[in-house]
C-alpha positions as CSV (number, residue, x, y, z in Angstrom):
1,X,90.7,99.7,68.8
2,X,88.3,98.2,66.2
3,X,88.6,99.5,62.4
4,X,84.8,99.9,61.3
5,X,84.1,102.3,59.0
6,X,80.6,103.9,58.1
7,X,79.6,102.0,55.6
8,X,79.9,99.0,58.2
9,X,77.9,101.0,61.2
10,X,75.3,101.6,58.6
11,X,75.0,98.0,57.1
12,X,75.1,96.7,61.2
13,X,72.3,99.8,62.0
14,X,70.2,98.1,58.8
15,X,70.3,95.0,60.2
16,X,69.6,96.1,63.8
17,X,66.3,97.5,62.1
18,X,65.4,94.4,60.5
19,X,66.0,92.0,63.3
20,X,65.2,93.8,66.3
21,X,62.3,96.1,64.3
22,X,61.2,99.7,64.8
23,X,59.8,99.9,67.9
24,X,62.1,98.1,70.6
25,X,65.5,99.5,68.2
26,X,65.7,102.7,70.0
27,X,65.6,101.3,73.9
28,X,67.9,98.5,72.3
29,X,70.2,101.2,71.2
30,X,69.9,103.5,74.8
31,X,70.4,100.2,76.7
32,X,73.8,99.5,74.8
33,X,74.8,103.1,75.2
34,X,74.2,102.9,79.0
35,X,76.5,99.3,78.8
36,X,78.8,101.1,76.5
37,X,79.8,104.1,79.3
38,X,79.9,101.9,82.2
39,X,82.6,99.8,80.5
40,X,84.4,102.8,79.6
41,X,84.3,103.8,83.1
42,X,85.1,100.7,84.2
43,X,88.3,101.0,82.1
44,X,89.3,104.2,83.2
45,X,89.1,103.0,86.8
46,X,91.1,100.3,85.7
47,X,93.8,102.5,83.8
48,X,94.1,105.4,86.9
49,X,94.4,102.6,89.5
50,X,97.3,100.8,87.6
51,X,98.7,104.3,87.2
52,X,98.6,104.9,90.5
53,X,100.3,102.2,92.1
54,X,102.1,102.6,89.3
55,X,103.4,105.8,91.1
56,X,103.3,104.7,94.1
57,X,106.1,101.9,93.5
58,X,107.8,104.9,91.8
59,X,107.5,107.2,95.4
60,X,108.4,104.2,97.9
61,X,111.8,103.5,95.6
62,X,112.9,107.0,95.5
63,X,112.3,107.1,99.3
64,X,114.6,103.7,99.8
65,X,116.5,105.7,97.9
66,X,116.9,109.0,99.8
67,X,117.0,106.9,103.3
68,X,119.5,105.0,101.8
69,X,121.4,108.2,101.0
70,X,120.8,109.7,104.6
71,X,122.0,106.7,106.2
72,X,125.5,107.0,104.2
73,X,125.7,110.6,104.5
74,X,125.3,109.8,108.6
75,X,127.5,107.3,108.3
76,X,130.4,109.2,106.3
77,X,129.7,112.4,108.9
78,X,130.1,109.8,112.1
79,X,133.2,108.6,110.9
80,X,134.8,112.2,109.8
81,X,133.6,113.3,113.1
82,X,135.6,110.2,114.6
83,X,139.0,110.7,112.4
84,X,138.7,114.1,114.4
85,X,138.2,113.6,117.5
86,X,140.8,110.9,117.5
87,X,143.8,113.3,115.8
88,X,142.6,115.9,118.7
89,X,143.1,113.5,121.0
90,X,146.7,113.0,119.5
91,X,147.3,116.2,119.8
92,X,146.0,117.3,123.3
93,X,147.6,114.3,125.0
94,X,151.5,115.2,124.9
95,X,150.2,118.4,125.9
96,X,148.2,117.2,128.6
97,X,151.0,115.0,129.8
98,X,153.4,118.2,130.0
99,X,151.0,120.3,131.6
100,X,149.7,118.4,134.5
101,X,148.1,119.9,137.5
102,X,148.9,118.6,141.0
103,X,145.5,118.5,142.4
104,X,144.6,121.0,145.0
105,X,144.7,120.5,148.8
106,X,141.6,119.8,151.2
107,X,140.8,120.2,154.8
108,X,141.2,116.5,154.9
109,X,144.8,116.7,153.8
110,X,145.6,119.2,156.4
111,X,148.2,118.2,159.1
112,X,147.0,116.6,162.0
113,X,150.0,118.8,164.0
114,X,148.0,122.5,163.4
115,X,151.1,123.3,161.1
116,X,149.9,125.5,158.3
117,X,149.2,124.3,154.7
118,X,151.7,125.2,152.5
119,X,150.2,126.7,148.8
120,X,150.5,125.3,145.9
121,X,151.3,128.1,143.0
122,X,148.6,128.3,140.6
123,X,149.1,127.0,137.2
124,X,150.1,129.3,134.7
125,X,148.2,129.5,131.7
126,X,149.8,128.6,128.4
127,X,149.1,129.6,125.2
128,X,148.6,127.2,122.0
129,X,151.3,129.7,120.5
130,X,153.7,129.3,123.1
131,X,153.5,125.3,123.1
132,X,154.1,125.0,119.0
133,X,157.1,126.5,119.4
């Protein structure tokens, strides 16, 4: 940070000697040492909180990021899922439509004569095999 030398610290040392003399020189010299480390700690307070929040900036982008990239990848997923469902639904509904089921009789539909209920035959059950062909 600052280019001195020794031969400057010793020509500032001798006239530190002359001007502030013998006796005061070395509580001069401890005072200025205690100033010197609590502005070096002040700096490096300074320096780790900027890094830091320095960090922190770097964290909260790189989550936007990854929520960003959730929120796509549940996005693409919803609409895959939709694509299909929908071609399913294509599918099913000729198949449906050719296989319907009467619905089954109740006591409510019986006749109001005594006559007997007639049965219904049970559906048979087709298999996918059967209906590509």
């Amino acid at each position: 940070m600052f280019d001195i030398g020794l031969s400057e610290l010793m020509v500032i040392a001798v006239v530190a000697l002359v001007v502030i003399g013998p006796e005061r020189l070395p509580k001069v010299a401890r005072t200025a040492g205690l100033l010197l480390g609590r502005l070096q700690r002040y700096v490096s307070d300074v320096k780790s909180d900027i890094n830091r929040e320095i960090q922190l900036d770097e964290l909260k982008k790189m989550q936007r990021e990854m929520t960003d990239q959730v929120t796509n990848l549940q996005a693409s997923v919803t609409h895959e899922m939709r694509e299909v469902e929908s071609s399913v639904s294509k599918v099913i509904e000729p198949l449906a439509a050719d296989v319907a089921v009467p619905p089954a009789p109740t006591s409510d539909s019986a006749p109001a004569n005594g006559a007997p209920i007639e049965s219904t035959p049970a559906p048979v059950p087709v298999a996918a095999e059967t209906l590509k062909s």
